[in-house]
N, C-alpha and C positions, 0 to 999 in steps of 0.2 A: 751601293756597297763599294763600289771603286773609287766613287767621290773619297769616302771617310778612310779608306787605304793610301790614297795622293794625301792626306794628312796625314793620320799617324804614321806612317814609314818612315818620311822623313824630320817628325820630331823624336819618334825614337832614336835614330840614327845621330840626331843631334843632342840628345841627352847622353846616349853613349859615350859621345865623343868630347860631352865636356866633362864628364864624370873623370877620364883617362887624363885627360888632355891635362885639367885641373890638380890631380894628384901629381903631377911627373911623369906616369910610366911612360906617356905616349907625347912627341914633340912634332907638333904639328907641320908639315913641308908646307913650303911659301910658293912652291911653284911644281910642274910637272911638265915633260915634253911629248909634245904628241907629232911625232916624227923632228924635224928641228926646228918645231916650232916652240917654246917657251910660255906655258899657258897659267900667269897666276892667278891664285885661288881668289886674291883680293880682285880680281879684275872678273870672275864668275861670280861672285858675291854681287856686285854692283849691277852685271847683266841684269843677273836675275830681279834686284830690288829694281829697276827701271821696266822690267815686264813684265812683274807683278804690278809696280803703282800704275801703267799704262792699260792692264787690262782691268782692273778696278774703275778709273777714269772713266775707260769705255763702257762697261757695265754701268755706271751711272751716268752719262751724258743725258740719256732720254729725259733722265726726272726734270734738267734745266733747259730741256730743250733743245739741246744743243743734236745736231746730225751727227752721224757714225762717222763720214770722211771728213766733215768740217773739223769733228772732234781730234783724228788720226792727224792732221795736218796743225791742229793747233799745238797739239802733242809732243810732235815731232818739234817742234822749233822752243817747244819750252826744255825738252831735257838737255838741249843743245845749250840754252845761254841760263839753266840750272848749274849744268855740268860748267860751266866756262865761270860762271858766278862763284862754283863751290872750290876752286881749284884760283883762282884770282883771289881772294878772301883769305884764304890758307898760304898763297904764296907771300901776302903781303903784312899777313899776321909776325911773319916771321923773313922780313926781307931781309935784314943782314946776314941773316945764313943762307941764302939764295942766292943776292948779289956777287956774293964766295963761290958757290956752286951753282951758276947759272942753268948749267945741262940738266939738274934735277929736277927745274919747275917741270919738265916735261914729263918725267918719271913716274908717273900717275898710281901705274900697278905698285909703287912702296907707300901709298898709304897719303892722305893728305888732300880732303874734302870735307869743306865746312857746310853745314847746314845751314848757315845764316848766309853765305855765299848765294848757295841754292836759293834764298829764299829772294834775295834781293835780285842775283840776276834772272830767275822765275818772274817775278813781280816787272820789274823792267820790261822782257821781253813781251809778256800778255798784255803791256800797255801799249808796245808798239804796233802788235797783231794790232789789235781793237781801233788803233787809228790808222794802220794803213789798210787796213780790211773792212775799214768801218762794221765793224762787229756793234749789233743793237743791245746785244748782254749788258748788262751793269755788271760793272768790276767785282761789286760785292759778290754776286750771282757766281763769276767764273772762280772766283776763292774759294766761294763753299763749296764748289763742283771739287774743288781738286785736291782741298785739304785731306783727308781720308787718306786719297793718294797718295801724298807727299808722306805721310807717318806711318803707310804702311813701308815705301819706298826705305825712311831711317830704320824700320821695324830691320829689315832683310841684309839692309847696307852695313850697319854694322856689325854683321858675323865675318865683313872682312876685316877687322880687327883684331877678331879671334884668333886668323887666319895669320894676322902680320908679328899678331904679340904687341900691341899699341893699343893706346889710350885706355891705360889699366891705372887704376889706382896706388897708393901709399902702401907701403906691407904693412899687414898683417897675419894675425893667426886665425880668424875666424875659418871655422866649418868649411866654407863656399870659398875660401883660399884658393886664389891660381896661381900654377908654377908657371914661372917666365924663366926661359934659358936665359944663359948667360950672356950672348951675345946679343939681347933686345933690352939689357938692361942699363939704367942710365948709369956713368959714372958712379956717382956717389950711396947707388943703394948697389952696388955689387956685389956687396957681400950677403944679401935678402936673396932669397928664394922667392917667399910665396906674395902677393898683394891683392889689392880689391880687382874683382874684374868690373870695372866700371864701365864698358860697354856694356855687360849684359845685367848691368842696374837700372841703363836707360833703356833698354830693349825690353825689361819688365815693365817701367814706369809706362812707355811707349804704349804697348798693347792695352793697358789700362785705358790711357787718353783714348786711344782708336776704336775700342766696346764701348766707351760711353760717347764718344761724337755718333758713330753709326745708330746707335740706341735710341740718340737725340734728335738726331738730323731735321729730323721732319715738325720737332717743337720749338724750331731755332726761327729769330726772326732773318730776312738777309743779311751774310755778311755775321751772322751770328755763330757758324759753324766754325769759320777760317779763323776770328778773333778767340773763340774759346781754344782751338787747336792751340793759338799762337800765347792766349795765355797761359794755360794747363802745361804747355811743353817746356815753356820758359823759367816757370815756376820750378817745375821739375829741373832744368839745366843748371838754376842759381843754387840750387842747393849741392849737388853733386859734382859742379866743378872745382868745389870747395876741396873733394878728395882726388882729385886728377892729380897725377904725378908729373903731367908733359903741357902745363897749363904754359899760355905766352901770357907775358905779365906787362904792364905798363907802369912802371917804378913799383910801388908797393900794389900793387892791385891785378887781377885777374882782366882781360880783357872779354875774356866773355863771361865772364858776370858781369864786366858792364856791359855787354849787349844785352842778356840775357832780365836785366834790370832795362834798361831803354823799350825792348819789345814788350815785357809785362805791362810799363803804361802805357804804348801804346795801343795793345790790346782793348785794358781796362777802358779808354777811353774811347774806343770802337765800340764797344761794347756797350757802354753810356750811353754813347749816340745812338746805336741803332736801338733801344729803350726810345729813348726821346722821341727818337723821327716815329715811332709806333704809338707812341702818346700822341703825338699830334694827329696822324692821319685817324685815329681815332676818334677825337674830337670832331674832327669835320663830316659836317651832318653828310 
């Protein structure tokens, strides 16, 4: 019974708050002080998404083998060059307005962590573990251990958006309309009220990906869990960065649509493969 109360309380609470939040009445604070200390919301948001995806991780470590403190320590050093990947990726998306404001790259708690950051400096660091630890894991093996993770991790990460008033979509009128003050508005839509909240479009689409990999997991071949995550979410990403208002462009073009397009085929072709490599070892008597 206490399980199923640690959920519903706090999605009540968060329907509440985006039913208010969404109409106007209520204008969400970005920060609060707990004696003079300055604690913002987007920096408890992230907490929490890094110790939800870490206790998930640990909960399934045993299925790959993997030890509890081998697991904690591998853990520990991926959220570190996630976090440094997701925040390098973001600073360099957009380096002329940083080279300007240099003191901002460090400003973390205003918003500004990429998930393709996350993924590459994740990926990097779990290749360094495995050769300086000589870890016997296949690479494939430690991806499908952690994907789940990581999408519950964007599941939680982006309600600090909610929190900042960022990466919300184009106005409009629709039902599901969210009011953004006036002060988090860009330039030239100042005179709009309401737009799409497009973080909490991929925070649906998200939870969909994550019910079906957990669903799956165990019908997937290696390597099969990480590349569906990787294509399912990407898929997902090309189409709805289409409606972001705060996209970084490369002349006429979205730059994360083209990632978002580079990681689909690379997916797909993960994917192909690990087909293949299962055709094969099947053959052989």
């Amino acid at each position: 019974m206490k399980r199923y109360i640690l959920i519903v309380v706090p999605i009540f609470v968060m329907a509440i708050l985006f039913m208010f939040a969404f109409s106007g009445r209520l204008v969400l604070p970005q920060y609060f002080f707990l004696g003079p200390l300055e604690i913002h919301y987007y920096g408890i948001t992230m907490a929490a998404a890094v110790a939800a995806a870490f206790y998930l991780a640990i909960s399934r470590a045993e299925k790959y083998g993997i030890g509890k403190n081998q697991a904690e320590d591998l853990l520990l050093w991926l959220v570190i060059g996630g976090f440094l990947g997701a925040r390098l990726y973001h600073v360099f998306s957009d380096l002329p307005y940083y080279w300007q404001h240099p003191i901002q790259i460090f400003q973390v708690w205003k918003g500004g962590l990429s998930i393709y950051g996350a993924l590459i400096g994740g990926i990097a660091v779990l290749l360094v573990l495995r050769k300086i630890f000589n870890l016997k894991f296949k690479i494939s093996n430690l991806l499908d251990w952690l994907a789940p993770s990581l999408l519950l991790g964007q599941i939680i990460g982006r309600l600090g958006n909610f929190f900042n008033y960022e990466a919300f979509g184009y106005p409009t009128n629709l039902p599901w309309k969210m009011f953004v003050p006036a002060a988090f508005r860009p330039e030239n839509y100042g005179n709009f009220s309401y737009f799409h909240p497009w973080f909490l479009y991929e925070i649906t689409g998200n939870i969909l990906i994550l019910a079906y990999l957990l669903k799956f997991q165990k019908k997937t071949r290696p390597g099969g869990l990480f590349f569906s995550y990787l294509l399912l979410y990407n898929m997902l990403r090309f189409f709805l960065e289409f409606l972001r208002i705060d996209s970084t462009f490369l002349g006429p073009l979205r730059l994360n649509v083209l990632s978002s397009l580079l990681l689909c085929v690379i997916a797909a072709l993960g994917l192909l493969y690990g087909r293949r490599q299962a055709n094969v070892n099947a053959k052989i008597p």
